[in-house]
Every structure is written in structure tokens, then in C-alpha cells.
C-alpha positions in Angstrom: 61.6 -189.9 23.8 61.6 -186.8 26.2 60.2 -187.9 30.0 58.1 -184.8 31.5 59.1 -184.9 34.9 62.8 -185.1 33.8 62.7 -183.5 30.5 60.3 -180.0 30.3 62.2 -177.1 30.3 59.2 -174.9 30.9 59.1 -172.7 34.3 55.5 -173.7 34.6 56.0 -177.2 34.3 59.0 -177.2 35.9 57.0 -175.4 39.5 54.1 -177.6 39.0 54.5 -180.9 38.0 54.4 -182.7 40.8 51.5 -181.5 42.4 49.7 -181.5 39.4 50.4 -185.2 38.3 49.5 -186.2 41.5 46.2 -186.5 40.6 46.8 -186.2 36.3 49.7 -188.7 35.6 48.6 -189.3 32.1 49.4 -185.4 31.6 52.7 -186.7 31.4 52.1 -189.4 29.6 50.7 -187.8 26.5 53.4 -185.2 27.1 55.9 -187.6 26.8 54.7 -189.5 23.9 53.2 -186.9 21.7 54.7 -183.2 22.4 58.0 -183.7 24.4 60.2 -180.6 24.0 63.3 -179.7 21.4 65.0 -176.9 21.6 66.4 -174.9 18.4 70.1 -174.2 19.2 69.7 -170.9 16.9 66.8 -169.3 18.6 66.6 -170.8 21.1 62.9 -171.5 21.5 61.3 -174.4 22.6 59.3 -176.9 20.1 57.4 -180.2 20.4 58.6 -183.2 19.2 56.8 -182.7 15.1 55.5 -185.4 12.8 57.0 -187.6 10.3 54.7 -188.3 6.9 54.3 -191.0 4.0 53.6 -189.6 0.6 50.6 -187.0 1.5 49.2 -184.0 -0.3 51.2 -180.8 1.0 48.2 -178.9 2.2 47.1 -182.0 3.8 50.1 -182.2 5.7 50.1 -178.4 6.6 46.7 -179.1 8.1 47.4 -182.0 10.1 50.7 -180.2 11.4 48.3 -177.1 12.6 46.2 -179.0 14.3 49.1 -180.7 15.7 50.7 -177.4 16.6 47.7 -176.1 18.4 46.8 -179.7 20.3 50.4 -178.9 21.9 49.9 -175.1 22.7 45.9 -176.1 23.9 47.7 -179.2 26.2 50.2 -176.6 27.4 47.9 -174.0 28.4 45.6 -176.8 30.5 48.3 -177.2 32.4 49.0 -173.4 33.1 45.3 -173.4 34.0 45.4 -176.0 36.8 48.7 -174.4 38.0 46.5 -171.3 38.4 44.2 -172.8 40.3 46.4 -174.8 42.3 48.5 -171.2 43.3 44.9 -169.6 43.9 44.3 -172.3 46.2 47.2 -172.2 47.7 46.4 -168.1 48.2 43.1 -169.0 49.4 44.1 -170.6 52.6 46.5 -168.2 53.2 44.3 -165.2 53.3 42.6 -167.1 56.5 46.2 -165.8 58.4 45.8 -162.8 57.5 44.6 -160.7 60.9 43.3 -157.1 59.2 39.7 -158.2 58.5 39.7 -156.0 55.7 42.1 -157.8 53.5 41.2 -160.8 54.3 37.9 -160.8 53.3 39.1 -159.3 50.1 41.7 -161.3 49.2 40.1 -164.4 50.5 37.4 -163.6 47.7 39.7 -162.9 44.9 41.6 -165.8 45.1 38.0 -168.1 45.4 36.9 -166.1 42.2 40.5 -167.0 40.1 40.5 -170.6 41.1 37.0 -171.0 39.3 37.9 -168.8 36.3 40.8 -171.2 35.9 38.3 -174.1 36.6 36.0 -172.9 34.0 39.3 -172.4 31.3 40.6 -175.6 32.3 36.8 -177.0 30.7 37.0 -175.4 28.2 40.8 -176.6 27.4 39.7 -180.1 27.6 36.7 -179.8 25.0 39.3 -178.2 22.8 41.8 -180.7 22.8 38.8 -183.2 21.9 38.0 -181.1 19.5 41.1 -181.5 17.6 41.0 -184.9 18.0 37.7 -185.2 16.4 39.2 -182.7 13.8 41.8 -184.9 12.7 39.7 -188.1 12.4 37.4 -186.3 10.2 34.4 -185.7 12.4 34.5 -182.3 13.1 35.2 -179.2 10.6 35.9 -176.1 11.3 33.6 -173.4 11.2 34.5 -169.5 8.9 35.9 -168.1 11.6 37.9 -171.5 12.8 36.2 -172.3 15.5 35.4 -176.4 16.0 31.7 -176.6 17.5 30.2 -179.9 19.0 33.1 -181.7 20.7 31.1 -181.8 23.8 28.5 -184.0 21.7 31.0 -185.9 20.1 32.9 -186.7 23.5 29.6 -187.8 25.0 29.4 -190.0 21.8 32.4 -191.7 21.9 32.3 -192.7 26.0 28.7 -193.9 25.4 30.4 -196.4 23.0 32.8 -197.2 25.2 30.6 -197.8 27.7 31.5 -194.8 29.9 28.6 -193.1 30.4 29.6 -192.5 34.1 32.2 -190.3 32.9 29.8 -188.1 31.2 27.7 -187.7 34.5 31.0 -186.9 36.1 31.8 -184.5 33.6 28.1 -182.6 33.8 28.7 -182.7 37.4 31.7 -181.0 37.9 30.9 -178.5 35.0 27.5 -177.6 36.6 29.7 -176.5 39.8 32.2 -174.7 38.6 29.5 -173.0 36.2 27.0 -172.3 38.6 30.1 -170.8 41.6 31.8 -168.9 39.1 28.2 -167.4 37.1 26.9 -166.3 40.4 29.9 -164.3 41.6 30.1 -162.6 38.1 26.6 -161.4 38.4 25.9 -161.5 42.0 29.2 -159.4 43.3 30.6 -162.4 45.0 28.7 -165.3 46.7 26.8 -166.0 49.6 28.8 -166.7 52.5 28.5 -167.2 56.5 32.1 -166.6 58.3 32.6 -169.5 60.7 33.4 -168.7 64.9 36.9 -169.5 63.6 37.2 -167.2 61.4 36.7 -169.6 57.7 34.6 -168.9 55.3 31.7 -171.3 54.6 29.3 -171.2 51.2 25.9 -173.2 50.8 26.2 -176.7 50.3 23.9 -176.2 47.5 24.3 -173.3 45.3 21.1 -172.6 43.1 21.6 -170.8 39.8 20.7 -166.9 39.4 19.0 -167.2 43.0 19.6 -163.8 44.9 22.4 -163.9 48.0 19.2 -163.1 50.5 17.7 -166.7 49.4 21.1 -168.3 48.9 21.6 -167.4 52.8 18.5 -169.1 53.6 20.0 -172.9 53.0 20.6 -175.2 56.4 23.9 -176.7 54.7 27.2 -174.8 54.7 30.5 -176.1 52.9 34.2 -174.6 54.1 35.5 -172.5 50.8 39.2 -173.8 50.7 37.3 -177.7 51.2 35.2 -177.1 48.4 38.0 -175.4 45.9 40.5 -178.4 46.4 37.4 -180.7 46.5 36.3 -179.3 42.4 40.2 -178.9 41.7 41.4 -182.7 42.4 37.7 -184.2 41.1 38.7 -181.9 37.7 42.1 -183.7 37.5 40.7 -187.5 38.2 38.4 -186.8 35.5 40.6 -185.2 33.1 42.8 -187.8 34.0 40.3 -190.8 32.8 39.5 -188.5 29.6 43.5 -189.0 28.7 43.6 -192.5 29.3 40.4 -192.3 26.1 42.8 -189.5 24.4 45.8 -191.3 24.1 44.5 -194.4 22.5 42.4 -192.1 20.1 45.4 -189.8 19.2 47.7 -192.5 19.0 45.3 -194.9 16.7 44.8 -191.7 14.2 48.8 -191.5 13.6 49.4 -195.4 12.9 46.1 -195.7 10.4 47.6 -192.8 9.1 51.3 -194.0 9.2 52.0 -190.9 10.3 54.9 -191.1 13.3 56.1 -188.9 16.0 59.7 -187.7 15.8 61.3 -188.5 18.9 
């Protein structure tokens, strides 16, 4: 068995780990028991770990191994995501330095606007890697064009059974923000925003859906941006952090029913 924070030999994992298992251990834990890293000596490229399988039909082992491959590449390209928005934040409060007005107000915008676009991917990422889960138990199928639909419903299924239903308001929580934040600056041209006497940027505490920036600006409440961003970006992690503790029991109780084992 391959240990993430010793093992990956991925640039992105490599620059990021740390800060994002901070708040995400079980990234690494899942990492470690279901997709570690071999590498072929031919090619050179980089491969997860792969499944071993009793007697099985071929095509139903070249469907398990696809969703497989894919639960890897989706896991992978979560953790790009929070990366992104870890670097974006990272950007964020570093515009503040910056003394030419000008730039700073642009770049102190463009960096808020990528750290939600990575918050928004990051959702989606995590519904997807339910999704296959679901997949390969048998409750999901899917669609002509391959998409799976409904592994938000069946996620909000499964914690209601396990008596988790706090984790679905957490979810619809977090999802509303980073929905709301990041629809009103695609159709709004950025969001409403006060600039603090020390120079900061504050938005309302309580951004409202489609509402104008001439009403936003009418709110009482103001919330520092670079707060806020690391505020949604560490609450996403805890969350998705509860949601792998749920995964790795799921993932790892399809395989042994299934007698199918991992090939360390």
C-alpha cells in the first residue's frame, strides 16, 4: 500500500497536500487505500493501484474497471480544484498589497471570481464521485449520453439512513453560497462590494439571488472578502471530509460483497 503524503508523485499533490489535508485527511485516506500510484517503467505514466476479480463476465469486469478508472481521475481532479481555490486564495490577499488602485481592484476580483468557480467544480466533483458509487452498487444507470443523474437524491438518501441529516443541511448550505456568489458575478459583472478605510474589500453579509448591485448595497451587514473565501473553502473541506468518512465504508463494502480486491 502506497501512503499519499509520502507516496504521490503528482506535482499537484506533491504542492498541496498539506494544506489541503489539513482540513480533508480522509483525502488521503481513500487515496491510500483505493487509487495509490504505480508507475509503468516503459512509459512511464502514472496509474492507480487496479482491481483484482473472481470469475466475472468480461464486459462486467470492463465496466466495473471504467468506473473505477474514472472514480480515480474524478478524486484526482477534486483535489486540483481545492488546490485552485486554495492558490486563488492565496492571490486574493495578495492583491490587498498591491498599491496601483487599478490592479488591485482588478485582480482582487479575478481571483474572488476563480476561487468560487473552483468552489462550484469542487460540488460538482463530489456528487460525481457519489455518483459512481451509486453506479457500481446498482442504483444508478447511466443515461445515452453517459451521464449519471440523481446522486444528489441518492446522497441525501443514504445520510437520512444513517441518520445524518445535518450533513445534508450542511451540504444545502454551503452549495447555496457558493451558488448564489458565483451566479451573481456571472450575470451581475462582479458583486456588490464597499472598500473598507483600510483599503479591504467587504461584500454583504447576506447576498440575495438575482437582486440588482443598487439593492445588494442597500444591506446594514458587510463580510471581509478574503474572510469569507477561506471561511466557504475550509467549511467545503470539513464537509467533504465527513462525506469520505460515508465513502470509504460504501466503496470499500461494494469490493468485499463483490470479492473484488484492490491490488496493492
Amino acid at each position: 500500500m502506497k501512503y499519499f503524503s509520502r507516496d504521490t508523485k503528482d506535482c499537484i499533490e506533491k504542492l498541496y497536500r498539506g494544506v489541503i489535508i489539513k482540513e480533508f485527511p480522509l483525502y488521503a485516506t481513500f487515496w491510500n487505500r483505493f487509487i495509490g500510484v504505480k508507475e509503468n517503467q516503459k512509459t512511464g505514466y502514472l496509474r492507480p493501484y487496479g482491481l483484482r476479480f473472481p470469475p466475472l463476465p468480461r464486459t462486467t469486469v470492463k465496466d466495473i474497471c471504467s468506473a473505477y478508472l474514472e472514480l480515480t481521475y474524478a478524486h484526482y481532479t477534486l483535489f486540483c480544484n481545492l488546490a485552485g481555490a486554495h492558490f486563488q486564495l492565496g492571490e486574493l490577499k495578495r492583491s490587498l498589497k498591491i498599491t496601483d488602485f487599478t490592479k488591485r481592484h482588478f485582480r482582487h476580483w479575478e481571483h474572488f471570481e476563480a476561487l468560487y468557480l473552483h468552489l462550484g467544480i469542487c460540488m460538482y466533483q463530489i456528487y460525481h464521485l457519489w455518483g459512481l458509487i451509486f453506479l457500481l452498487q446498482g442504483k444508478l444507470n447511466r443515461n445515452n449520453a453517459g451521464i449519471i443523474k440523481g446522486a444528489e437524491g441518492k446522497l441525501r438518501d443514504l445520510l437520512k439512513r444513517k441518520r445524518k441529516t445535518y450533513l445534508c443541511l450542511d451540504i444545502d448550505k454551503i452549495n447555496k453560497e457558493i451558488k448564489i456568489i458565483r451566479d451573481n458575478i456571472t450575470h451581475f459583472a462582479r458583486i456588490a462590494h464597499r472598500i473598507l478605510p483600510n483599503g479591504d474589500y467587504a461584500i454583504p453579509h447576506r447576498i440575495v439571488k438575482n437582486v440588482h448591485w443598487d439593492k445588494q448595497l442597500k444591506t446594514k451587514e458587510y463580510q471581509e472578502t478574503t474572510i469569507k473565501a477561506k471561511t466557504d473553502l475550509n467549511n467545503i473541506e470539513k464537509i467533504f471530509n465527513k462525506l469520505h468518512q460515508i465513502m470509504l465504508v460504501e466503496f470499500d463494502n461494494y469490493l468485499n460483497i463483490n470479492g473484488i480486491r484492490v491490488k496493492y
